[in-house]
PAZAPA-4460 file (N, C-alpha, C; in steps of 0.05 Angstrom, whole numbers, plus 32768, in hexadecimal, padded with zeros to 4 digits):
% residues 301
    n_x    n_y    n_z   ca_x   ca_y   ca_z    c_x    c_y    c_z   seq   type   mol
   89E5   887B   8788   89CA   8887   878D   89B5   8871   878A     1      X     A
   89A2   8874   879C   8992   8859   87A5   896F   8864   8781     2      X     A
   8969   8852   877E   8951   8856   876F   893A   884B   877D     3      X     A
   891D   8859   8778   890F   884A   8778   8909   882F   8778     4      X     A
   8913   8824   8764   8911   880B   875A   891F   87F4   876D     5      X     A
   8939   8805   877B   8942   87F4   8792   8931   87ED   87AA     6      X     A
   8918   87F5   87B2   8908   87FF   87C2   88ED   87E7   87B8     7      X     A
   88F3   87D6   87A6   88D9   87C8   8796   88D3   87B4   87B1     8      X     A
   88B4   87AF   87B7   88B1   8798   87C7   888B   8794   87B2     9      X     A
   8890   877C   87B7   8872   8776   87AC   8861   8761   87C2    10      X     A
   884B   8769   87C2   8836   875F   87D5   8845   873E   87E3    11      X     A
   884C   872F   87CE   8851   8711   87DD   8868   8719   87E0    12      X     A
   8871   8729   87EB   8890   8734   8800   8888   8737   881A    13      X     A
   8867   873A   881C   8863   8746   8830   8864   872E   884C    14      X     A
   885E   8738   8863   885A   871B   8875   8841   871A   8876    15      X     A
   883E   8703   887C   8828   86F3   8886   881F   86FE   889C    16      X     A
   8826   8703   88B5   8822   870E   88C5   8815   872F   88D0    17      X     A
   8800   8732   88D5   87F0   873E   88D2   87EE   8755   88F0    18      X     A
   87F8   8776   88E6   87F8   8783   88F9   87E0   878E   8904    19      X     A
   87D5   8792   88F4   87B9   87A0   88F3   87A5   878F   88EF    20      X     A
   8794   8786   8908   877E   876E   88F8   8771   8770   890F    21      X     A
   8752   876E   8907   873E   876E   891B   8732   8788   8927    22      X     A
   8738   87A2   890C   872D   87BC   8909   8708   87C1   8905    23      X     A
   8700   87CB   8914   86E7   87D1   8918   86D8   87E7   88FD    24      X     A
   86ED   87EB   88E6   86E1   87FB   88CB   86D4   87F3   88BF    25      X     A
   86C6   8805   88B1   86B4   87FB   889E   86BC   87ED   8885    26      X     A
   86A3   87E4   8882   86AF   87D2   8868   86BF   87E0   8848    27      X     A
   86D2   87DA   8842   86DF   87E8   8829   86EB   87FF   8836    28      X     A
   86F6   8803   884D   86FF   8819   885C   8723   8817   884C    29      X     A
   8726   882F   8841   8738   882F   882F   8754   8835   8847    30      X     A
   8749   883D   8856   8763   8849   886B   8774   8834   887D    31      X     A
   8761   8821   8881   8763   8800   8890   877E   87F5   8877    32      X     A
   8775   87F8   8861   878F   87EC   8847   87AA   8800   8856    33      X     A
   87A7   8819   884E   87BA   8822   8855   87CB   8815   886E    34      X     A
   87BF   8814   8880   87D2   8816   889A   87D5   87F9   889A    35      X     A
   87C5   87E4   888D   87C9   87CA   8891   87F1   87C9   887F    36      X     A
   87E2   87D4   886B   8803   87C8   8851   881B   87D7   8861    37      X     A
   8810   87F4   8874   8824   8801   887D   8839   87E7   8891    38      X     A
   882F   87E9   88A1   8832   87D6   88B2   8843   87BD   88B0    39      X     A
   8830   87B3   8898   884B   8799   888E   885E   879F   8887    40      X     A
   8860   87B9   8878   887E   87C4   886B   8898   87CE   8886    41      X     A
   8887   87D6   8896   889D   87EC   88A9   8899   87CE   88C3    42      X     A
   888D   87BB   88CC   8895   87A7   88D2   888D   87AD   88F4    43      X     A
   8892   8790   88FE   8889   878F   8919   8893   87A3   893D    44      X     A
   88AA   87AA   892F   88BF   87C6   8945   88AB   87DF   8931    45      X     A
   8895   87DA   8938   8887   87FC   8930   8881   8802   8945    46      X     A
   8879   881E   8946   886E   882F   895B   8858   8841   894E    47      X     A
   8842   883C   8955   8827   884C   8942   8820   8865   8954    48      X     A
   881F   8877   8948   880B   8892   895A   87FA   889B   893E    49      X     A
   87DB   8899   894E   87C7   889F   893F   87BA   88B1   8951    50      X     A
   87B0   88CB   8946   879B   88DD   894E   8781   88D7   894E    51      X     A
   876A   88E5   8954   8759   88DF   8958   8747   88E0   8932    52      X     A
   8749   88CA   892B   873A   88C1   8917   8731   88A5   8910    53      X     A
   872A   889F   88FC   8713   8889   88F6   872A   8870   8905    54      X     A
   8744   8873   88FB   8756   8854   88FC   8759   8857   8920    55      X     A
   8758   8870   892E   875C   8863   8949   873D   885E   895A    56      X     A
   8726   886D   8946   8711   8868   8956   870E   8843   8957    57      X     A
   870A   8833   8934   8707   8815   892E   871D   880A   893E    58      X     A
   8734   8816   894C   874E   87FE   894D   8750   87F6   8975    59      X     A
   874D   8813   8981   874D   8815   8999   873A   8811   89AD    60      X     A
   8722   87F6   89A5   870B   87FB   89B3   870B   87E0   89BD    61      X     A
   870D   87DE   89D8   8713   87CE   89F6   86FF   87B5   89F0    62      X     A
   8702   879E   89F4   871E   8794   89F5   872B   878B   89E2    63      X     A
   872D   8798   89CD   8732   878E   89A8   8749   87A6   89AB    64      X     A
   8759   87A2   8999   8779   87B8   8998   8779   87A7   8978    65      X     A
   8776   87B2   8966   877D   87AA   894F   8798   87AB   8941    66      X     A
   87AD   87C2   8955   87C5   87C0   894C   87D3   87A9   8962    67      X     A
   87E3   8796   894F   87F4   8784   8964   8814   878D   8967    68      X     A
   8812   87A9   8961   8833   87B8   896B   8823   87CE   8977    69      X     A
   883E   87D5   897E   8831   87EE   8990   882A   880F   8986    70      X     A
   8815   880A   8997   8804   8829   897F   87F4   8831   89A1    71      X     A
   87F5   8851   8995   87EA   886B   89A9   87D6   8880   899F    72      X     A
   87C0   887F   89A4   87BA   889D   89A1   87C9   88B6   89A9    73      X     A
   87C7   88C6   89A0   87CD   88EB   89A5   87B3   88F8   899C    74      X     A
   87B7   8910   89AD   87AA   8924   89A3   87A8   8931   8985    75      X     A
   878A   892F   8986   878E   8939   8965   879E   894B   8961    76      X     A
   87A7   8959   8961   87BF   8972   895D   87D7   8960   8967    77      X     A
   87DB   894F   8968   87FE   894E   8970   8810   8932   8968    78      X     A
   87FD   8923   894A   880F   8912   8948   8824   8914   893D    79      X     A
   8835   8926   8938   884F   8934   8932   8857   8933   8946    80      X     A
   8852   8943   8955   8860   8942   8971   885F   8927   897C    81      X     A
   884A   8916   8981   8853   8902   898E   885E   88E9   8986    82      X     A
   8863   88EC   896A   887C   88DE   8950   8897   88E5   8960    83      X     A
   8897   88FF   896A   88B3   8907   896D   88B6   88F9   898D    84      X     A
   88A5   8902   8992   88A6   88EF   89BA   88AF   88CD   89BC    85      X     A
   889E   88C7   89A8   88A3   88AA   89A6   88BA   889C   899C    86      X     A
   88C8   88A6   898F   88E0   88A7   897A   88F3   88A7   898E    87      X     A
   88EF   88C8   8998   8908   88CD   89B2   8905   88C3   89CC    88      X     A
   88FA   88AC   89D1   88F5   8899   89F1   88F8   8884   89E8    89      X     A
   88F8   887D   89C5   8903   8864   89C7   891D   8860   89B9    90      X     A
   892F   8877   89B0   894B   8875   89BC   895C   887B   89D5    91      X     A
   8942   8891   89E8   8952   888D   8A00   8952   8878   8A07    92      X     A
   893B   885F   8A08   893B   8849   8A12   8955   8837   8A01    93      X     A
   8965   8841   89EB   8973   882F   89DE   8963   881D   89D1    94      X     A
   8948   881A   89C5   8939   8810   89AF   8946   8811   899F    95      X     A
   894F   87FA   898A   895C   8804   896D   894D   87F6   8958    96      X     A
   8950   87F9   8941   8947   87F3   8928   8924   87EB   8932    97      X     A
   8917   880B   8931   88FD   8808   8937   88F7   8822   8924    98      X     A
   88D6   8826   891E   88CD   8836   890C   88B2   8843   8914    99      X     A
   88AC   8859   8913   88A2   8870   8924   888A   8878   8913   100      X     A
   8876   8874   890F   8867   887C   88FC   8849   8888   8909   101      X     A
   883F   889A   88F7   8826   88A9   88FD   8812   88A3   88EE   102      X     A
   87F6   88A3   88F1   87D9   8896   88D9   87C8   88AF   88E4   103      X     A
   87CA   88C5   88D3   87BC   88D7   88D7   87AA   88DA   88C4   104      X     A
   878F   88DD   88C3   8775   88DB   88B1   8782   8906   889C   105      X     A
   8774   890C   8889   8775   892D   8880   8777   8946   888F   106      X     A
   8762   8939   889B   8757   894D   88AC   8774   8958   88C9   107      X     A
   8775   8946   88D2   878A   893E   88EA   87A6   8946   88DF   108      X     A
   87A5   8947   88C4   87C5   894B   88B9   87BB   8968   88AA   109      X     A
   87B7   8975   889B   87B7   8988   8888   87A7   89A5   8898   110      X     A
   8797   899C   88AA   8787   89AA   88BB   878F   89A6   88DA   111      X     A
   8787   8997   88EB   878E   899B   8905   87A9   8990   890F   112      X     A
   87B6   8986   88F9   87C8   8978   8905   87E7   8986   8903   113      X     A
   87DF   8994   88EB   87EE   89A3   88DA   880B   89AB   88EF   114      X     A
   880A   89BE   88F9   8818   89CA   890C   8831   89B4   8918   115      X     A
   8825   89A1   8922   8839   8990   8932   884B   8981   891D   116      X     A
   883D   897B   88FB   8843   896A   88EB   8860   897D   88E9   117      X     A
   885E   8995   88DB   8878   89AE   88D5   888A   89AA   88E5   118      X     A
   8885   89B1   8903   8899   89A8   891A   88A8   8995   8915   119      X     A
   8899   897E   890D   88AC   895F   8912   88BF   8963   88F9   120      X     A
   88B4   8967   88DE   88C2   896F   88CB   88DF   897F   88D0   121      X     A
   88D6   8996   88DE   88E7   89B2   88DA   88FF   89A7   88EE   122      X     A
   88F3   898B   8907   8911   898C   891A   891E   8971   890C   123      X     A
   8916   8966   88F4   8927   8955   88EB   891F   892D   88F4   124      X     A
   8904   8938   8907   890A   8918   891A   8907   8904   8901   125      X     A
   8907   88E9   890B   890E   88D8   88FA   88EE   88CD   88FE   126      X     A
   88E2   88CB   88F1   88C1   88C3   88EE   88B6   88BA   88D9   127      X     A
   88A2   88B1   88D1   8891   88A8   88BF   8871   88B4   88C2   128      X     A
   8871   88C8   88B9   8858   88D5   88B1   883B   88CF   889E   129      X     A
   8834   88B4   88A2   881E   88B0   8891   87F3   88C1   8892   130      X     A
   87FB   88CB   887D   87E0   88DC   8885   87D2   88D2   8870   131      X     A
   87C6   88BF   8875   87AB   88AE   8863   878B   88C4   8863   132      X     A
   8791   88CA   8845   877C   88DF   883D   8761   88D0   8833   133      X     A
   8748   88D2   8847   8736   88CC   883A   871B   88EA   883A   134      X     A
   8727   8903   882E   872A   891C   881F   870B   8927   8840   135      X     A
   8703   8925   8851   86F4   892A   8861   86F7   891C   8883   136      X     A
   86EA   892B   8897   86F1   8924   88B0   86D2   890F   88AB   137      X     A
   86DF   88F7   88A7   86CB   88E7   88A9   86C9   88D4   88BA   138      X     A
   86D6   88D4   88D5   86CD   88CE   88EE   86B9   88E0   8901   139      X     A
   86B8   88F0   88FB   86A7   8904   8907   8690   890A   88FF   140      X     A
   8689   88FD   88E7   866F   890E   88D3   8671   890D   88B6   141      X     A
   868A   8913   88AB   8699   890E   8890   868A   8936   888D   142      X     A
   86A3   8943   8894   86A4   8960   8896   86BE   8962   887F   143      X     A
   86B5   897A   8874   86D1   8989   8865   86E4   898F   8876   144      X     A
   86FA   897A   886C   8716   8989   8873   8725   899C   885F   145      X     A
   8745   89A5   8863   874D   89AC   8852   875C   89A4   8835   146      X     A
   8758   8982   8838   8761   8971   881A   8742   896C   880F   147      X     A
   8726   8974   881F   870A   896F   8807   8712   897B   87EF   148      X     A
   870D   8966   87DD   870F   8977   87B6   86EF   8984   87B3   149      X     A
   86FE   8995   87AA   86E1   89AB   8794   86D4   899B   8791   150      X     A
   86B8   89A2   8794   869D   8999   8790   8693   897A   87A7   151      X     A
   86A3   897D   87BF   8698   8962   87D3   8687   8967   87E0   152      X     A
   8671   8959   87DA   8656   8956   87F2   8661   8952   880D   153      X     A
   8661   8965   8821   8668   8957   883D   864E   895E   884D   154      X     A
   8654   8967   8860   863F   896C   8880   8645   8988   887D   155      X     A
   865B   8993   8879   8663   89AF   8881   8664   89BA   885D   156      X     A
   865F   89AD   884D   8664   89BC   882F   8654   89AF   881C   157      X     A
   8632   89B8   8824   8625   89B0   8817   861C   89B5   87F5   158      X     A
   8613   89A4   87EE   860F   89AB   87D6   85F4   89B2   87CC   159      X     A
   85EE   89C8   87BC   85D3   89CC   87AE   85D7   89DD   8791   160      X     A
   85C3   89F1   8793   85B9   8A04   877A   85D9   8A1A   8784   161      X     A
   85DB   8A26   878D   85EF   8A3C   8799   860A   8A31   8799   162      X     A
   861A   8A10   87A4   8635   8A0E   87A6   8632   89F6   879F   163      X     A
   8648   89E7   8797   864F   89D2   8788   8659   89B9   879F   164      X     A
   8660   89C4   87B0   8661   89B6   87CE   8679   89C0   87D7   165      X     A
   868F   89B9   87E3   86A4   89CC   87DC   86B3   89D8   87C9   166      X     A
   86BB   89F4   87D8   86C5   8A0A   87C2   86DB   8A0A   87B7   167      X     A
   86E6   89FE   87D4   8708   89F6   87CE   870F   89E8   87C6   168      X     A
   872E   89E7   87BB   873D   89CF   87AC   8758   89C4   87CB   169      X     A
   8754   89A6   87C0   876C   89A0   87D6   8782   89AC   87DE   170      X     A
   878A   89AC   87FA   879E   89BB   8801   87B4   89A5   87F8   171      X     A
   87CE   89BC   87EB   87EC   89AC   87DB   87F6   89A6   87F4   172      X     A
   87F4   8987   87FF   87FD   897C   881B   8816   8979   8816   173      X     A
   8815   8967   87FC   8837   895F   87FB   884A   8974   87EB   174      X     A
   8842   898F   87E5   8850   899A   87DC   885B   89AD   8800   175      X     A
   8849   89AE   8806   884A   89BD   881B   885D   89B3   882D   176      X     A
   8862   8995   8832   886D   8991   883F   8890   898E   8834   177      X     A
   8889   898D   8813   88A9   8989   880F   88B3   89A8   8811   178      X     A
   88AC   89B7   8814   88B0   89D6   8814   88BE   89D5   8831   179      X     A
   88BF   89C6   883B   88C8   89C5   8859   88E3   89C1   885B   180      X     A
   88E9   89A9   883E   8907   89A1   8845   8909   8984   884C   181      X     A
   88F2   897B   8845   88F2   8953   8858   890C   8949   884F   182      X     A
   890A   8935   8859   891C   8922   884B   8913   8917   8837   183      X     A
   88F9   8902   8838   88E4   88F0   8820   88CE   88FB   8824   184      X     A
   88B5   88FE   8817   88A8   8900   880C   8897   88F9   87F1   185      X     A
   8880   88E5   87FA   8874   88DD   87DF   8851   88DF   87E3   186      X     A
   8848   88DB   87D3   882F   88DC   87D0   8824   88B6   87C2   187      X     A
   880E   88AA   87C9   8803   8890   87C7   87EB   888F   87C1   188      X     A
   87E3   8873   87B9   87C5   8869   87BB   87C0   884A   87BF   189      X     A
   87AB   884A   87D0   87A3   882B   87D4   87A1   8823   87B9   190      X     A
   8795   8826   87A0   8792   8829   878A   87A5   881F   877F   191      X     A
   87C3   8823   877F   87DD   881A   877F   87F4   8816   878F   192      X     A
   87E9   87F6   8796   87F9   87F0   87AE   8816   87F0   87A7   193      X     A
   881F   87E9   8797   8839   87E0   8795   884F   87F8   8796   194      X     A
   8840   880C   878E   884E   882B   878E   884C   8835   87AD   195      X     A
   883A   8833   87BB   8836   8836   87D6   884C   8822   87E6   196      X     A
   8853   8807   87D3   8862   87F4   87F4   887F   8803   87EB   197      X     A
   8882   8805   87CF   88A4   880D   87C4   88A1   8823   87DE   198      X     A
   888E   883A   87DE   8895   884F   87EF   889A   8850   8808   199      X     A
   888E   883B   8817   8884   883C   8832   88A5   8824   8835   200      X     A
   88AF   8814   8824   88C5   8805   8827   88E4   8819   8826   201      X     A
   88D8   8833   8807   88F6   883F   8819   88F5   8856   8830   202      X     A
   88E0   8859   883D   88DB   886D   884F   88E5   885D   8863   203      X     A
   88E5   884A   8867   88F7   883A   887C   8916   883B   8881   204      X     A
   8921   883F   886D   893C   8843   8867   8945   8864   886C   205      X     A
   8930   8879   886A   8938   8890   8867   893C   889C   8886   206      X     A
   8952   88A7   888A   8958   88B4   88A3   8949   88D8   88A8   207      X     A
   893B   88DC   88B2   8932   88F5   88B5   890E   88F1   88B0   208      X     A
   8901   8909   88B9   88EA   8909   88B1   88DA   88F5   888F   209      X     A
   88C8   88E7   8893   88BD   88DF   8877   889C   88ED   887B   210      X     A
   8896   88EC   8863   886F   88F3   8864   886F   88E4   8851   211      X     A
   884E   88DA   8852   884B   88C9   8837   8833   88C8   883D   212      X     A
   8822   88D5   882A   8805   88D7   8823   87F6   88D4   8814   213      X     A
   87DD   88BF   8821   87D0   88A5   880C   87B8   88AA   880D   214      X     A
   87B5   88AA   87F0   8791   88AB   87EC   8781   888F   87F2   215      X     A
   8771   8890   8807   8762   8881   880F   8749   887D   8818   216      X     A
   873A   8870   87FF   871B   887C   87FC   870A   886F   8811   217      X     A
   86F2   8879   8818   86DC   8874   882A   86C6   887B   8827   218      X     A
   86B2   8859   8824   86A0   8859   8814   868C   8864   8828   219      X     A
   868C   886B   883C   8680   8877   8850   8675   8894   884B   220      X     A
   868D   889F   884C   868F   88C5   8842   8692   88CA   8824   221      X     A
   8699   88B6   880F   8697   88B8   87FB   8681   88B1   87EC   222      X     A
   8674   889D   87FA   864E   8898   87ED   8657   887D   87D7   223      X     A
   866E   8870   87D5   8675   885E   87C9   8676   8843   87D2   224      X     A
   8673   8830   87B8   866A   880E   87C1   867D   8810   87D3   225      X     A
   8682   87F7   87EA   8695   87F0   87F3   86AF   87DC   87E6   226      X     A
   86A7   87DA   87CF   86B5   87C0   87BB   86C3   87D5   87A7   227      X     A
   86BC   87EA   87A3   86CB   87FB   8796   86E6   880B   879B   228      X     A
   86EE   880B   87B2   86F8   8819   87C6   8715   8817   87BD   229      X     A
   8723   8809   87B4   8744   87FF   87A8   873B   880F   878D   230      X     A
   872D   8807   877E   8722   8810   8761   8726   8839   8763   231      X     A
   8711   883A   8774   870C   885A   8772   872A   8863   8776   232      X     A
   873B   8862   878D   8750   886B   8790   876B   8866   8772   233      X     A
   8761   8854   8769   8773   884E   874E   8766   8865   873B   234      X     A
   8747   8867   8743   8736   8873   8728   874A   8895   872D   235      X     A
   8747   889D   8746   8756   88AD   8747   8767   88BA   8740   236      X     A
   8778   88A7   873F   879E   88AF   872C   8797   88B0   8713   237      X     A
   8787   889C   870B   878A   88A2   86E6   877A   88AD   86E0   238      X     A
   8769   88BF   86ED   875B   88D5   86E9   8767   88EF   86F2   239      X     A
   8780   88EE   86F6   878F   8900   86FF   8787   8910   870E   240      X     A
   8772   890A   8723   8768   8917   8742   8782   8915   8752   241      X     A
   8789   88FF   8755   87A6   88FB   8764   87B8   88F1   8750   242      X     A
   87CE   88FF   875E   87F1   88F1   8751   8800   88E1   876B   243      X     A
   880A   88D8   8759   881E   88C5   876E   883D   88CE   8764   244      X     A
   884E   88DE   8771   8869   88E7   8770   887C   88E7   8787   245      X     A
   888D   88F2   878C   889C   88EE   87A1   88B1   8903   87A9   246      X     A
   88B7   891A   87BC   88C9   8928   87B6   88E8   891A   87CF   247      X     A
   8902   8924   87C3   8913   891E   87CA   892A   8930   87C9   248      X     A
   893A   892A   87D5   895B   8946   87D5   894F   8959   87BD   249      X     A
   893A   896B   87CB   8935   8985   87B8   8928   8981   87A2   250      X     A
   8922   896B   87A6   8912   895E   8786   88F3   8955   8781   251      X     A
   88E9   8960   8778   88D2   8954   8768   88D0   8934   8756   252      X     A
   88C6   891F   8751   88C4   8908   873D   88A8   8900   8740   253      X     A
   889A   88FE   872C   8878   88F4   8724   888C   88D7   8720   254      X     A
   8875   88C3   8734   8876   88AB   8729   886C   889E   870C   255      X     A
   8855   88AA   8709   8839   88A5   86FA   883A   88B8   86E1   256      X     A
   8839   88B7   86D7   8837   88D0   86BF   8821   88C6   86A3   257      X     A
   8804   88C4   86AA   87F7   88B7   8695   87F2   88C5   867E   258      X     A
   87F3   88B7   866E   87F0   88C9   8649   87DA   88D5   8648   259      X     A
   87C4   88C8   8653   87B1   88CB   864F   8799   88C9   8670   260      X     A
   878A   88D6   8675   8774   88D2   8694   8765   88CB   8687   261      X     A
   8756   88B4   8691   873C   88AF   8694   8729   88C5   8699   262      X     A
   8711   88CA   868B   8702   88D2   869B   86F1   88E0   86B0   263      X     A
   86F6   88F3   86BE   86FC   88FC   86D9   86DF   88E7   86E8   264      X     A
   86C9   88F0   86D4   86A7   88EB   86D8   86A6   88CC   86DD   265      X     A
   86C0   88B8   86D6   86B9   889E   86DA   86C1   8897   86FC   266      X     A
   86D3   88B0   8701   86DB   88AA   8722   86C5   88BD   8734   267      X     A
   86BE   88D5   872B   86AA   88E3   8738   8692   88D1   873B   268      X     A
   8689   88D0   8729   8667   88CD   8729   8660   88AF   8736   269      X     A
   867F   8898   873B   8675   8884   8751   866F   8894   876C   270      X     A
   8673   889E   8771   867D   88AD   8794   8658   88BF   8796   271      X     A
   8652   88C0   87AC   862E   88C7   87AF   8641   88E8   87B4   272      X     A
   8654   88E9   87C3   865E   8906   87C7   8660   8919   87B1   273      X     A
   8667   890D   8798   8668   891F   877D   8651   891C   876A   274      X     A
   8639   8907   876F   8627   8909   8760   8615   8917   8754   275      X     A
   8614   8935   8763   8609   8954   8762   8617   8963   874C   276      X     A
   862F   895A   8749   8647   896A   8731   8633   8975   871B   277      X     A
   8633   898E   871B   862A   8991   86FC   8647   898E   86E5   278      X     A
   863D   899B   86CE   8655   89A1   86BB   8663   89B3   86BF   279      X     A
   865A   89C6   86C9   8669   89E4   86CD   867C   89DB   86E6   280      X     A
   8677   89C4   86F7   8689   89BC   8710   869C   89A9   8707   281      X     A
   8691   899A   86EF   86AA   898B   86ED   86C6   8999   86E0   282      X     A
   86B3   89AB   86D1   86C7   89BE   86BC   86E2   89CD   86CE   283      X     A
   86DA   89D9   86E6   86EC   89DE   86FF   86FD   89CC   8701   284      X     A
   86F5   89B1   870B   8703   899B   871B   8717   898F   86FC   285      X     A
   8714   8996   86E3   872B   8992   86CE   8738   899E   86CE   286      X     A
   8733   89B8   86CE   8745   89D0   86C9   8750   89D6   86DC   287      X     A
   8754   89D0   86F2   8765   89D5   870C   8770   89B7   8710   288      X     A
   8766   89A5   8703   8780   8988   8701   8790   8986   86E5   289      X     A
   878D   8992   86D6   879B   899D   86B5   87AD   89AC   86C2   290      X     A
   87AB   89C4   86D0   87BC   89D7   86DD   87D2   89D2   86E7   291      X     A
   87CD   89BE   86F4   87E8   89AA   8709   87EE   8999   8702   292      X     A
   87EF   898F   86E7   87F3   8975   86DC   8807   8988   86CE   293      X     A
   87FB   899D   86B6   880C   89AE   86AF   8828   89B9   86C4   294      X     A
   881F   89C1   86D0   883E   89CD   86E1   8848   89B3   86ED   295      X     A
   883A   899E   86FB   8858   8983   86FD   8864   8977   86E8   296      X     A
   8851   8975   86CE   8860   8965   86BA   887F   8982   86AC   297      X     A
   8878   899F   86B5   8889   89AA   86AD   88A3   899E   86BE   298      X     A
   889E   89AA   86CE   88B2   89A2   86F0   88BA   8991   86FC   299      X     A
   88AD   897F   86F3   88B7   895C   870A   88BA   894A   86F7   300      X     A
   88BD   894C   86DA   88C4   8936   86D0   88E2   893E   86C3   301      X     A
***
């Protein structure tokens, strides 16, 4: 039985050689990390399909191509589906030892994308599902999707005297999706790279559907420095906003399990999006992350 630990790569493993370069994002654009480290891990036989969000608006603009393998838009609704198209044309063509991967922004995955993602899941294809969460459709405006946390200033979930900004709490993506039956499944953060390359290194090895979904901040829609951007997403985890775990053959495992969170107010109150928080809002945003810390530490450890 293979472990984690067989799966270890650390940054100077990585190549030199650079898939992703010459991206048109903003500065501290947390999602640019993602797909850059992606990339070196799953290697130069990639095949990218990105929907319509921030990484294909910066990457695809004539005569600059910032991916140097080959990458496609799809329709926002169908980068599941066209994971599975691409996968199955390049073994009819007899392509071998190549890797199939998707960079879908929250919004594109949890909300519009949703539908096609289940499909690819439910027929087994062999894919790499990366859905880099920066918690709003922030190519468009920075609108509430369905991963915005309680209390986010957006365009569509304003904040004042009457609501806290949004009402809702993130939708359970990766529970949702292990409820399906994947094969791998884990959850990440730019914040912590080394847990992100171990993952994205054995998702390469795994035969059948993978998802793997990474918190990746944006100082844009989040109202944060641009130099903070690695930081906030770390501030994250040990504020127990996000976990980093992994499910497998029927299984639940927390990577992370801290004694103790930071804080919540030292990761909120950088971000211009949560600066409105009263007390009565943060008191919510504990007690519904106490809740689920409580039932994984029962369950997954």
């Amino acid at each position: 039985m293979t472990r984690m630990s067989d799966f270890n790569i650390r940054p100077k493993d990585l190549t030199d050689q650079e898939y992703f370069y010459g991206h048109k994002a903003c500065a501290g654009c947390g999602a640019t990390i993602a797909v850059r480290l992606a990339l070196k891990v799953l290697g130069e036989r990639t095949y990218s399909v990105l929907p319509a969000n921030c990484m294909s608006a910066v990457s695809f603009i004539y005569p600059q191509m910032a991916f140097t393998t080959n990458a496609i838009i799809s329709p926002f609704a169908s980068t599941g589906a066209m994971l599975s198209g691409v996968a199955a044309g390049a073994r009819a063509l007899g392509i071998k030892d190549f890797q199939t991967v998707g960079f879908a922004g929250d919004g594109g995955t949890a909300d519009i994308g949703f539908q096609a993602l289940s499909g690819a899941i439910d027929r087994g294809d062999d894919i790499i599902y990366i859905c880099y969460d920066n918690e709003a459709y922030m190519n468009t405006g920075i609108q509430k999707s369905g991963l915005t946390p309680y209390g986010t200033k957006t365009t569509t979930s304003p904040a004042g005297e009457n609501l806290p900004g949004a009402v809702t709490h993130k939708k359970n993506m990766f529970e949702i999706v292990a409820a399906h039956g994947i094969a791998y499944a884990a959850t990440a953060s730019i914040g912590y790279p080394n847990d992100f390359l171990r993952k994205l290194n054995k998702a390469k090895s795994v035969r059948g559907p993978v998802y793997l979904h990474i918190l990746a901040s944006c100082p844009t829609g989040w109202g944060s420095k641009t130099e903070l951007s690695v930081q906030l997403a770390k501030d994250a985890v040990d504020s127990g906003l996000w976990y980093l775990a992994e499910y497998e053959n029927d299984e639940f495992k927390l990577n992370r399990n801290p004694k103790e969170f930071i804080p919540v107010e030292e990761y909120l109150y950088k971000q211009g999006r949560f600066k409105h928080l009263k007390e009565e809002d943060i008191s919510v945003i504990i007690e519904h992350r106490d809740k689920k810390w409580e039932k994984m530490r029962k369950t997954w450890l």
